[in-house]
N, C-alpha and C positions, 0 to 999 in steps of 0.2 A: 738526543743530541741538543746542546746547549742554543738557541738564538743569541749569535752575537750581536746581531743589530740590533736586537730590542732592550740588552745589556749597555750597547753604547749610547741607547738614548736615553735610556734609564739612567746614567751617571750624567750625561748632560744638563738633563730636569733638571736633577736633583744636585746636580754642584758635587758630585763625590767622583772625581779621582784618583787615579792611581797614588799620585804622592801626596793626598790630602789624609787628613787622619779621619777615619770612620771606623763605626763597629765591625768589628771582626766577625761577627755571627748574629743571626736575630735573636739570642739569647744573650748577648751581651746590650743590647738596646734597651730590654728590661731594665738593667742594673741603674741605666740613665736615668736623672733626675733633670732634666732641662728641654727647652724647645727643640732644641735639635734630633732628642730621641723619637718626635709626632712622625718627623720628616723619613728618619730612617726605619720606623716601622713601616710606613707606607713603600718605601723603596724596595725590601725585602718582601711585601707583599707583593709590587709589581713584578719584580725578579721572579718570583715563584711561580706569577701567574705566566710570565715573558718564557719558560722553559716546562709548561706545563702542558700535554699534548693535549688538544682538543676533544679527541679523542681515541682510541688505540689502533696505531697504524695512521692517524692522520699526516699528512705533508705540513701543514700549518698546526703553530702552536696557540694556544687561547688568546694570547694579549694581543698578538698580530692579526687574527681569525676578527676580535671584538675591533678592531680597531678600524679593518678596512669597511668591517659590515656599516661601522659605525660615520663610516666618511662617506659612502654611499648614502646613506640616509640626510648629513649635511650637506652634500653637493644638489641633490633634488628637491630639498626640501618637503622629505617625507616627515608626515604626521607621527607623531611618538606611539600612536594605538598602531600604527600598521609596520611601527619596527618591535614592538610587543607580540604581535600578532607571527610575524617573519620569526621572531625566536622561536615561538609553539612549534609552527611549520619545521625549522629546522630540529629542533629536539624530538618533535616525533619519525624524524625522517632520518639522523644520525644513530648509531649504535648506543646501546642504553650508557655506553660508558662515556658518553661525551659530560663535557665540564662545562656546558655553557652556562649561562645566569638564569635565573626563574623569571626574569621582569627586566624592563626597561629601565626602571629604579636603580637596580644593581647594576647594569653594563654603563647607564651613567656616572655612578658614583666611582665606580673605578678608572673609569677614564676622568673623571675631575681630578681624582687625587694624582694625574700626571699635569696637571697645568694651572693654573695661577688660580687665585682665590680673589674674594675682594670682602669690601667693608658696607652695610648698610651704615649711614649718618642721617641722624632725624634732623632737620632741619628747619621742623616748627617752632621753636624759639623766636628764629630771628625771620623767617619768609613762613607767609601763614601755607603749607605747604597739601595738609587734608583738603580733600574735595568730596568727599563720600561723598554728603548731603547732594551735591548737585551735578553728580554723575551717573553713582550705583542705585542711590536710592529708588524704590518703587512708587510711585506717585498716583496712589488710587482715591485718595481722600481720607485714608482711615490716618488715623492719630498713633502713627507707630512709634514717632520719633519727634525733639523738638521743632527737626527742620521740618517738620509736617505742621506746626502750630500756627493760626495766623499771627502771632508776633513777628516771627523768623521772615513768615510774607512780607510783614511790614518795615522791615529791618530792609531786607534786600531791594524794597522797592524806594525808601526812602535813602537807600547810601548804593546805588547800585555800581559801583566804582570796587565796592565790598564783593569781587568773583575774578573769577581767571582773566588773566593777561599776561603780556610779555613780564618776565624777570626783572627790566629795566637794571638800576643801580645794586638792586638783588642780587644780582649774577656774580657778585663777588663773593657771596655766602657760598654758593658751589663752586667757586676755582678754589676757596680757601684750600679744600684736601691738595689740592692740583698744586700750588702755589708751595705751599710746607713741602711736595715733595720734589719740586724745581729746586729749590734753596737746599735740599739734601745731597741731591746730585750735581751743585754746584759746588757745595762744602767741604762735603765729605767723599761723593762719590761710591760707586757699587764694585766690590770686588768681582770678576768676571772671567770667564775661563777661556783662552783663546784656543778653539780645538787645533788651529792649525797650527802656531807656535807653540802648542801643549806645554801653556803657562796661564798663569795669573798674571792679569793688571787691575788698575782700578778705573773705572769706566767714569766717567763727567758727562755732563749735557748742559745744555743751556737752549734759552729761547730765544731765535733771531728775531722773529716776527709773529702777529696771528694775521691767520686765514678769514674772512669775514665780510660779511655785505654789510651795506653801509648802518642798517640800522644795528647791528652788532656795531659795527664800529664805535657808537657813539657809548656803547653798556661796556663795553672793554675797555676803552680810552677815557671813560667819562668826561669828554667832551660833544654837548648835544649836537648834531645833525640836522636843529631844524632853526627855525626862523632865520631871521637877518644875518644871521654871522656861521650860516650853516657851515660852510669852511671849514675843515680842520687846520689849516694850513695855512689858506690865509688869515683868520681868524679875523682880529680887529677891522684887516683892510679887505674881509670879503665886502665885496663890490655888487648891490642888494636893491631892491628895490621893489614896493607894493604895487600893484596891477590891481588897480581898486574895482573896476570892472570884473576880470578874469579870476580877482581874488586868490590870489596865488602871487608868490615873491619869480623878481625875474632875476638870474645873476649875468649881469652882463658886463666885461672889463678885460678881455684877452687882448688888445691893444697894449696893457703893461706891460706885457710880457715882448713887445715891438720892440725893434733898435729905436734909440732916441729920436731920429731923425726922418721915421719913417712918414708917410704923407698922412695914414690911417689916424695918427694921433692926432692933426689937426680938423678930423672933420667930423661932425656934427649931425647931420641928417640921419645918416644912415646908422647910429650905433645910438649912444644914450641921450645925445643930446649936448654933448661937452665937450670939451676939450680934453685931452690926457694928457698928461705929462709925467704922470706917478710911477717912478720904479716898479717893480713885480716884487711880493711878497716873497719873503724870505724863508719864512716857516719860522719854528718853534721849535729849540734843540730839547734832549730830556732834561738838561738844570732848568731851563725855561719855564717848562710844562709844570714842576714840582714846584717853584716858585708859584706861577699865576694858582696854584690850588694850594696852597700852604693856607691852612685857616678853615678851609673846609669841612664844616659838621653833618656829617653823614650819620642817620639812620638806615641802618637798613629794616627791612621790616614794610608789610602795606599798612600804613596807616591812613586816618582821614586828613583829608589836604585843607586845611585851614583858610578861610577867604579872606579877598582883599589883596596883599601885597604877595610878588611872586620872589621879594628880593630874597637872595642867598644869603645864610648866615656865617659869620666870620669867628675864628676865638678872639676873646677879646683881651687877650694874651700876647699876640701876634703882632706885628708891628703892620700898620694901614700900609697895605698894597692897592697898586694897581689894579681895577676889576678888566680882564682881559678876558675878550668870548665867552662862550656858552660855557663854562666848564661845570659843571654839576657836581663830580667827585676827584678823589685821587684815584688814578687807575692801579687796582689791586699789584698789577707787574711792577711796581715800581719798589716793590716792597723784594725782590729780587736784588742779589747787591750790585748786577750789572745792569742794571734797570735804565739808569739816569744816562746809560752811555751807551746807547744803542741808538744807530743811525736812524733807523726807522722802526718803528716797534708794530706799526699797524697797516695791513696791508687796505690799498683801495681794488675791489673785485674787478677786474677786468670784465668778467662775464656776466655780472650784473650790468655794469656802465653800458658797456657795448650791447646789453639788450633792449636797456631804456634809450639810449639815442636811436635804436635801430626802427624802435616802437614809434618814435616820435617823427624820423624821417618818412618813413610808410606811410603812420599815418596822415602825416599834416598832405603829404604829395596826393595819396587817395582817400583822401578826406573821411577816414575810420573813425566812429561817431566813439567817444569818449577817449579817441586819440590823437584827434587833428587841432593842432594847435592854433590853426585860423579859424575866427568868428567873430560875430560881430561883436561883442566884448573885445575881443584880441584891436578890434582897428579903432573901436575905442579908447583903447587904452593909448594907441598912436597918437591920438588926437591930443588925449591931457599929458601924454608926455611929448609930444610939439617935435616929435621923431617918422622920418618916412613918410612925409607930405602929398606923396605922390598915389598912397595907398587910405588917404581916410576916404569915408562916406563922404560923399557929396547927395546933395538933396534937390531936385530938380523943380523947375517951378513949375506953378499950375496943381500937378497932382501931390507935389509933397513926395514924393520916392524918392527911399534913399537908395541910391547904387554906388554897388562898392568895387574900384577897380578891381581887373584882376591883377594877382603878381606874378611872378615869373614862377612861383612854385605852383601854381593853380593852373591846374589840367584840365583839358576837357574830359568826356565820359570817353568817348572812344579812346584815346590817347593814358585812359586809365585802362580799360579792358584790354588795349595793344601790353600793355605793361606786366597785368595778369596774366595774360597770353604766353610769355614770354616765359615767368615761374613756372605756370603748367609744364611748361612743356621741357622742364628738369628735370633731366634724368641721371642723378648721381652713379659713380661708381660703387661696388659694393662694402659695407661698413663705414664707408665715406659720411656720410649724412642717412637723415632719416629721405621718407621719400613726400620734399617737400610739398611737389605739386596737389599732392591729397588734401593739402591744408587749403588751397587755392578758391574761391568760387568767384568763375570767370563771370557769369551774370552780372551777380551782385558788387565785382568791384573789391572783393575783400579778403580777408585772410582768418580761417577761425584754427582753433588749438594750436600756436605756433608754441616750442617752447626754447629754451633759451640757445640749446644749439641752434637751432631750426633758425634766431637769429643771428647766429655767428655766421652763416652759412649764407645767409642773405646780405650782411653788411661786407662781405668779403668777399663774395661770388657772383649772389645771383645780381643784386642792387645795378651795380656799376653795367651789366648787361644788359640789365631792365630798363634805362632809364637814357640810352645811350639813342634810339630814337623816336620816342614818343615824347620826349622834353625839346623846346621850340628852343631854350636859355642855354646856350654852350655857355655862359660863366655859371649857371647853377650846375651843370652835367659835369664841370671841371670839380666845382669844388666838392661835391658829391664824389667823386671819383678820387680828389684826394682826401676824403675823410675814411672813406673804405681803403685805400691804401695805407691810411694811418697805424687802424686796426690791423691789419695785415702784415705789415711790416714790427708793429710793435708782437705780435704773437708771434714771431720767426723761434726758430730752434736753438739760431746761433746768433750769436751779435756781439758787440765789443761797448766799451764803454762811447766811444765816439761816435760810434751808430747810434746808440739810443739820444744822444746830446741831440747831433742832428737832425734827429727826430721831434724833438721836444720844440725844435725852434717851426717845422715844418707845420704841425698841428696846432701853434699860436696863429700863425698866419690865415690856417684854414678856418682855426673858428671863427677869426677876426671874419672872415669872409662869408659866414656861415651867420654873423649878427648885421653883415650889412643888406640879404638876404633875408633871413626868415624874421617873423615877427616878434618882437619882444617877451610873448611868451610863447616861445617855442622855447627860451633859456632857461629852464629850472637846476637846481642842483644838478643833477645828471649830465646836462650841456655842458656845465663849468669844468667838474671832475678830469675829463680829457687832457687836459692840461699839465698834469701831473704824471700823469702815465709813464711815461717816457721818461722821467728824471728820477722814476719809483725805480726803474729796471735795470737806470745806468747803476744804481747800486747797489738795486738786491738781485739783477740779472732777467733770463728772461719766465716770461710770467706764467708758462708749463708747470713751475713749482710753486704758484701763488696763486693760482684762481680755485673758484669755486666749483670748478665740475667735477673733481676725484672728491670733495667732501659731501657735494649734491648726492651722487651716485651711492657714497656710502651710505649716507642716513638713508636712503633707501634699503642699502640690507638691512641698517636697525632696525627699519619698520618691518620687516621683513622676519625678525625673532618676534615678534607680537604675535602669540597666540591668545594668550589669555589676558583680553583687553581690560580686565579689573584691576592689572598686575604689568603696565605694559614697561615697566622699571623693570621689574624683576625678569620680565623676560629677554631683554634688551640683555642684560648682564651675564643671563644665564648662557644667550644665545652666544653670545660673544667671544666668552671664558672656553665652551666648548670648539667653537671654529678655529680661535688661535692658538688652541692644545690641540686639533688637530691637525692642523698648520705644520706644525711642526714636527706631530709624528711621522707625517707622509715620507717626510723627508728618508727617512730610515725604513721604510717598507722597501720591500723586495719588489719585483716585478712592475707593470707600469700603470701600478696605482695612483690613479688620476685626482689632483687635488690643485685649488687655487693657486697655491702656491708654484704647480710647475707646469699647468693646463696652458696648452699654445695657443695663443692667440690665432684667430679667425686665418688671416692667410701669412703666418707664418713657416719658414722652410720645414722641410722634414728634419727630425733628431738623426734618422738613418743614414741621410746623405754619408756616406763614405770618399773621405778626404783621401784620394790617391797622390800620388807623387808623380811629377811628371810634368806636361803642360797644361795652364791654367784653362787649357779649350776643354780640356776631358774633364773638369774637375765637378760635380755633380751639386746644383745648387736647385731652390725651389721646393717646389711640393707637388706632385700629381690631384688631383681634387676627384678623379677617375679613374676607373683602369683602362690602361690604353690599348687600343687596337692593330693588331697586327695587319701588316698590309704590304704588296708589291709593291717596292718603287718602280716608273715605267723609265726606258735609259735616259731620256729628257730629264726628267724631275731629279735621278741620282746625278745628272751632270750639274744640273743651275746647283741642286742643295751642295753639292761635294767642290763647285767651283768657289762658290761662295765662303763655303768655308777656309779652303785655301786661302783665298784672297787677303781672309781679313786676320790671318794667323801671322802674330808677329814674328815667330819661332822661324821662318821660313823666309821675312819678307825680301831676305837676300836674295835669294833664288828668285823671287821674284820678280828683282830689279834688273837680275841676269837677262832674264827669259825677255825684261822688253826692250833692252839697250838691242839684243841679238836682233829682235822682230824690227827696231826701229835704222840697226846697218842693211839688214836684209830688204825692206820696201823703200829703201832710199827716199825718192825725194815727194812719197806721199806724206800725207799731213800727221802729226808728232798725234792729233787726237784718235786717227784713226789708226796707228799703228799701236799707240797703248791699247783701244777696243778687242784688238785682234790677238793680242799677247793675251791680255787677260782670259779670253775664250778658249783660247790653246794652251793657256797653262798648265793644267791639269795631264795631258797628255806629256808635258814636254818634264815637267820635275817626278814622273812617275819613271819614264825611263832614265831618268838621269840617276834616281838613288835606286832601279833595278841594277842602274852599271856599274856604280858605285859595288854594289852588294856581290854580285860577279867578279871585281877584280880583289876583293878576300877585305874589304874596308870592314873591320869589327869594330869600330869605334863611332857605328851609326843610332841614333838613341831608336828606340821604338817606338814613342811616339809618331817619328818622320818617316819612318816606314811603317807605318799604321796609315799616316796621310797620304801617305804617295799609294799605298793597294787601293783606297777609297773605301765607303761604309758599304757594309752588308747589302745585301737587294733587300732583305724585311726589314721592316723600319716601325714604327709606332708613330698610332695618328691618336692624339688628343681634343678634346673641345673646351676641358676646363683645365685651368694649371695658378697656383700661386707663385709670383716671381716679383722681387726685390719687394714684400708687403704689401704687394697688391693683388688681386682676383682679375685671372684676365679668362674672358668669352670669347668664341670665336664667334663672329657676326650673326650664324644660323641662329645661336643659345640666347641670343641678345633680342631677338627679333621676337614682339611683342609683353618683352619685361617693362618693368617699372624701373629697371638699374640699366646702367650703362655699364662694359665691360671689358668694349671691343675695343675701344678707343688707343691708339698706339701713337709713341714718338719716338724716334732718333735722332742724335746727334754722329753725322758721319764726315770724316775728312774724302776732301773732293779735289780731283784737278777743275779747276777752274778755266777755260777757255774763252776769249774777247769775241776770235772769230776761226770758222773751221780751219786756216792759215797759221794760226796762233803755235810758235814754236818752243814760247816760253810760257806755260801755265802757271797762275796760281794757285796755291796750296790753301783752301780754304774749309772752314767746319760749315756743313748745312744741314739745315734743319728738314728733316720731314716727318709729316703728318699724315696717316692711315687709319683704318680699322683691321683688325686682325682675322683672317680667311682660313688660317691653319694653325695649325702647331704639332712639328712632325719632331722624331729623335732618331737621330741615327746611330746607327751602331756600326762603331770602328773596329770591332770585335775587342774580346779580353776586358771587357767591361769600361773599354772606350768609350761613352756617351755625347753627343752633343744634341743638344734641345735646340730648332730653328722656331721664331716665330712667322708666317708668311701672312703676307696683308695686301689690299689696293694703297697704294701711296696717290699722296696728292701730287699732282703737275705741275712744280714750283719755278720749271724752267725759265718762263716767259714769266713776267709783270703782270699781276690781275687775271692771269688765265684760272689759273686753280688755286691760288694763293694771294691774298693782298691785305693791305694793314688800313686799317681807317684811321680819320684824322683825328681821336685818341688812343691809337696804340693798339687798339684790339686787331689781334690776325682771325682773319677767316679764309676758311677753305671750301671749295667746291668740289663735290665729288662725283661732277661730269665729266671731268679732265683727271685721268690718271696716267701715271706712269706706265711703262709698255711694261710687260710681263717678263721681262730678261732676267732680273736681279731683283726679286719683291723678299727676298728671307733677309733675315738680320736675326743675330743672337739673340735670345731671349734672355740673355744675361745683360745684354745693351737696352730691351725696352723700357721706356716710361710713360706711366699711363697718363690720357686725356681725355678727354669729353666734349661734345660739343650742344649747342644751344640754336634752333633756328634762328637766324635773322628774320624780325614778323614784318618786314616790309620785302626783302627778298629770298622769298624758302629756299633758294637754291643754297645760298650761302651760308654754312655754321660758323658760330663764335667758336673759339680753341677757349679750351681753359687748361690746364695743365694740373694735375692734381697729384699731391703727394702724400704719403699713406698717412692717416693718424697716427699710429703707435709707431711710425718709423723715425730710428736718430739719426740722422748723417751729422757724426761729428767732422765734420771737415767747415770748411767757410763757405758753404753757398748757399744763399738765404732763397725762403720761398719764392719759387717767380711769380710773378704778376703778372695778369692778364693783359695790361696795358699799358703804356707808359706814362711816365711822371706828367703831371700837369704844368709845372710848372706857375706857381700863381704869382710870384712874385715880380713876370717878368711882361706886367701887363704896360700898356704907353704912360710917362708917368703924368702926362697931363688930363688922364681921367676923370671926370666929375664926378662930388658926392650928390651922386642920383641914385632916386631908386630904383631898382630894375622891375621895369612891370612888362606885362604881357601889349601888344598892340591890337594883335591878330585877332581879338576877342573881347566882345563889349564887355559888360559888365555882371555878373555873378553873384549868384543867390550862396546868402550865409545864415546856416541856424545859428 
């Protein structure tokens, strides 16, 4: 019997449809004299093999058999000797008639001929591209080869600039293939088959943007990324300065970016030493950019770099331009014919910026030896640039010691291990983060192998919680607080063009605040960068599709095709060609062949849920992570769970309003609070007899749902302790106790009558918030494949002010969980939780920080941005007759600097 799946993918591949013209037979393929015949001999080769049984009486045919064997082996990352070895096994174990292939050789070459091919290009003409000599070669002394000669020695030690390095201006030698085949599919375009309109159109692309960390940035854009005018953006007016001490450039100048009239621009001390008045840099459109490099003679090629003068050379053809910034080449994109008219052609990494400010905050605060940007250079350099008076060395008389104030970012030791203390004691949710605190050594004050999420995680999360009591400086804890807000806000999921504006003016202000603050060189490129951020997103959106972690991640699989490290090209390509040919087979396999392409993420819902029809209470969402337990309800626990349900079922809430208006004529002139109390409790009983009466006097027009509600659930029920719900992994407190993750951590948002005082006749209608850990997770069953999933938890005691819930004077809520709620009403739908986590307070254990955490891979396309742990800081809205003074420490004499 024919596989039609393997026929439909097989015309996919291969572009042959039903009303496309193709050979009628693999003997009319013969007759052909043109490329198109390679393609359709191999089509009918896979055809043959796609309907060929494995072997006699098999369920599975050979090309589907080799295919999944063969994605097994891609998904694990098995060795090619041990799917060689699996064929033997299977051939000696299948019936002598089976078809399999004799070798790994053969089951690869026929899965290549279903998926893309590619091109070797030598590229030693123009990039000296061979490394034999000083990679494979053997180095034992003998005279095998010239690189073995002492010449060859003396060449290399005399030019030794003459070996591997970055690509630099190079890099345009390899986009060239890339670039010719952009300009094809801008041109002309790919004829393409659209399976579900089952037609042709013709396919286009183009290039919005590159992906890139900064020093890419400058081999893509050829515009350099270093010295004086390291700016792409601002270029001319980057705002620069040499640190002759610290020997490093500082960029210090975010006051441009100020209203005219702000106070910031008049003062002096605290920033560079100047006055500002200068507008904010404009940028550089693409006419612009093709202009400042018109005249540009580029070699590509490593040659020897000639001494003496570093000036660039011009044609001398060209009419004398302006020499504007670092520009080194013309960037190869421009050669695109949409080139010159693209808003922004080059992306700034979010993920890199955000990990070098993240490095430099830590470090300068816990004084991390090759990251802490105070030393005694650093306050030297205060001195000769006649900035921050309040921070140079003074030198005391008699013994000649110098001592150097402390600043407001200088901590004591304890006040640094309170702060370690603090990371330690992080315990993310699951897939959330890695598990920071391991990176932590609370001794020593320090932090080793962090990597770059590790500081997104820190500049967003842990920072602003770390540093909220062991810092003396509430204006540095503020601006601290809104610089990780920055980040946080600028990485949102959703946002609008007005949002990111807003944003852009916010983070001018904080850096302004951040150079009156830290030392002059705490500002390198990386400080400056921020700036831009936000004015990057109001136009290309938000930066999910522009940073560097899905390209990180992937060159990790490249590495990951590297077996035969002589050839690590060749296996990168080979590896490649095979994953996205089988990519794409999967799709068309039968049964539930697991592949990249449809593998569910970590705590994604089940594919099973079955979508009933009916009310959205029954309707089956999440994922089980266990098999669950059957188990007695006692009549207590079916009452609270089965009341609870009621209650918060809008399908009914009529009835509900019935039952408390009655309760509320009935107890006349008790209090309106305790008359709802009492309805609510007796609900249950009172809308079960109402729709048994209904059902007695011949009512057929009652849905079943509501008489599924009014019987109540089963007495068995099922008890969980793991479950996935709305993208997250939620534990019950038992499973959490003694992990490294957090799990339990629960939130809801519920509507409340509100009462002033037990009298109170007129309630408000208000949403509250509460905060738990999760104790249960039970399912009842309303029979007939009725489901409902309850989460049950300790909630916090939010009743009173400061009992079990209060907010400190930045915004952070914390909870106690000495004061809980009484045990009446503790379930809530687990289609209503959202997870959170908490953080000791290291001066009062009793109290945890709230954080609130939302899943990685989850989108909520609606409008509501990440919440934040704390509230806006507000910086702007400081007394405006504030002195330009430096902020230094009192409490603490003076401070030792290497």
């Amino acid at each position: 019997m024919p596989n039609h799946d393997m026929a439909d993918m097989l015309q996919d591949a291969f572009g042959f449809h039903d009303h496309m013209t193709m050979p009628s037979s693999p003997e009319a393929v013969g007759a052909q004299n043109s490329n198109s015949s390679v393609d359709a001999q191999k089509f009918y080769k896979l055809l043959e093999d796609a309907n060929t049984d494995l072997f006699l009486g098999a369920r599975v045919k050979k090309l589907e058999f080799l295919l999944r064997l063969y994605n097994i082996k891609s998904s694990h990352s098995n060795s090619d000797g041990s799917f060689e070895e699996t064929l033997d096994l299977l051939r000696d174990t299948f019936p002598i008639s089976t078809t399999l292939p004799k070798s790994f050789h053969k089951t690869k070459k026929l899965i290549k001929d279903i998926g893309l091919s590619y091109e070797n290009i030598d590229a030693c003409p123009n990039d000296y591209y061979m490394s034999w000599h000083s990679k494979v070669r053997t180095k034992d002394g003998v005279l095998q080869h010239p690189a073995d000669s002492p010449a060859w020695a003396h060449l290399d030690e005399m030019y030794p600039y003459f070996g591997p390095k970055g690509p630099g201006n190079n890099i345009d030698v390899y986009l060239q293939p890339l670039v010719e085949e952009l300009k094809m599919l801008w041109n002309e375009g790919v004829q393409t088959y659209d399976a579900f309109k089952k037609e042709m159109f013709r396919l286009q692309a183009a290039v919005l943007w590159t992906i890139n960390d900064f020093p890419a940035y400058a081999m893509l854009s050829g515009y350099s990324t270093k010295d004086f005018k390291a700016c792409p953006v601002c270029v001319e007016d980057t705002e620069s300065v040499r640190l002759k001490n610290c020997k490093k450039l500082c960029f210090m100048g975010a006051r441009r970016w100020l209203c005219d009239d702000h106070r910031y621009r008049g003062w002096k001390n605290n920033f560079n030493g100047k006055v500002e008045r200068r507008p904010r840099p404009n940028g550089m459109t693409g006419s612009q950019c093709l202009r400042a490099t018109r005249g540009l003679i580029i070699k590509f090629g490593r040659r020897k770099k000639k001494k003496g003068t570093r000036k660039r050379k011009r044609n001398d053809q060209t009419l004398p331009e302006e020499d504007i910034g670092n520009w080194r080449k013309r960037s190869i994109f421009f050669e695109l014919p949409y080139g010159e008219h693209l808003l922004l052609r080059h992306n700034k990494d979010v993920m890199h910026i955000e990990k070098n400010v993240t490095d430099s905050v830590v470090g300068t605060l816990l004084g991390l030896q090759g990251k802490n940007k105070d030393s005694k250079n650093a306050r030297n350099d205060m001195v000769l640039l006649n900035v921050k008076h309040a921070l140079h060395p003074v030198t005391t008389e008699g013994n000649n010691d110098t001592i150097y104030p402390p600043a407001s970012f200088n901590i004591s030791k304890d006040e640094k291990t309170m702060m370690c203390e603090v990371m330690a004691d992080y315990r993310p949710p699951d897939g959330w983060s890695s598990n920071i605190g391991s990176c932590v050594r609370v001794e020593e004050r320090k932090f080793v192998g962090l990597k770059s999420h590790d500081c997104h995680i820190i500049m967003q999360y842990l920072l602003p919680i770390a540093i909220r009591r062991p810092i003396k400086c509430k204006k540095l804890i503020k601006v601290l607080l809104e610089l990780s807000g920055f980040f946080r806000q600028l990485c949102t999921k959703v946002g609008s063009k007005s949002y990111f504006e807003d944003l852009s003016v916010k983070i001018a202000l904080t850096l302004c605040e951040l150079e009156r603050i830290m030392p002059p060189s705490f500002f390198d490129i990386m400080e400056h960068l921020p700036i831009y951020l936000a004015d990057e997103a109001a136009i290309r959106g938000p930066v999910q599709y522009r940073w560097m972690y899905p390209i990180e991640r992937f060159l990790h699989t490249l590495k990951l095709y590297v077996r035969n490290k002589a050839q690590p090209e060749g296996c990168i390509a080979e590896g490649y060609i095979i994953d996205e040919c089988l990519s794409f087979c999967t799709m068309y396999l039968s049964g539930d062949t697991e592949s990249e392409r449809i593998r569910l993420s970590r705590n994604a819902d089940d594919l099973n849920n079955i979508v009933r029809p009916g009310f959205p209470l029954f309707v089956t969402k999440g994922r089980a992570l266990e098999k669950g337990k059957k188990f007695m309800l006692t009549d207590e626990e079916k009452k609270r769970a089965h009341t609870h349900v009621l209650l918060n079922c809008l399908e009914i809430d009529n009835h509900l309003k019935e039952h408390v208006e009655i309760e509320k004529r009935r107890r006349g002139r008790r209090s309106v609070q305790e008359s709802e109390r009492q309805a609510n409790l007796s609900f249950f009983k009172y809308f079960k007899s109402k729709i048994r009466e209904k059902i007695n006097e011949g009512d057929v027009n009652i849905d079943p749902d509501i008489c599924a509600l009014a019987e109540g659930p089963n007495n068995e029920a099922k008890r969980y302790k793991r479950y996935a719900m709305n993208g997250c992994r939620f534990h019950v407190k038992s499973v959490d106790t003694g992990s490294t993750y957090q799990n339990s951590g629960i939130f809801v948002q519920a509507r409340s009558n509100c009462y002033a005082t037990a009298n109170d006749r007129q309630p408000r209608d208000d949403m509250l918030d509460y905060y738990g850990v999760l104790t249960d997770i039970i399912e009842l069953d309303y029979h007939n494949g009725r489901k409902v999933l309850l989460f049950e938890g300790n909630w916090i005691d939010s009743r009173t002010d400061s009992r079990g819930l209060k907010k400190d004077e930045f915004g952070f809520i914390l909870v106690n969980f000495n004061y809980l709620l009484p045990p009446s009403d503790t379930f809530i739908f687990a289609t209503h939780a959202q997870q959170v986590f908490y953080v000791k307070d290291p001066i009062e254990p009793d109290w945890e920080v709230v954080v609130k955490a939302k899943p990685r891979d989850f989108f909520d396309m609606g409008i509501n941005l990440d919440p934040a742990s704390y509230a806006p800081q507000q910086l702007g809205h400081e007394a405006v007759n504030e002195e330009d003074v430096t902020l230094t420490r009192t409490d603490i004499s003076g401070i030792n600097l290497d």
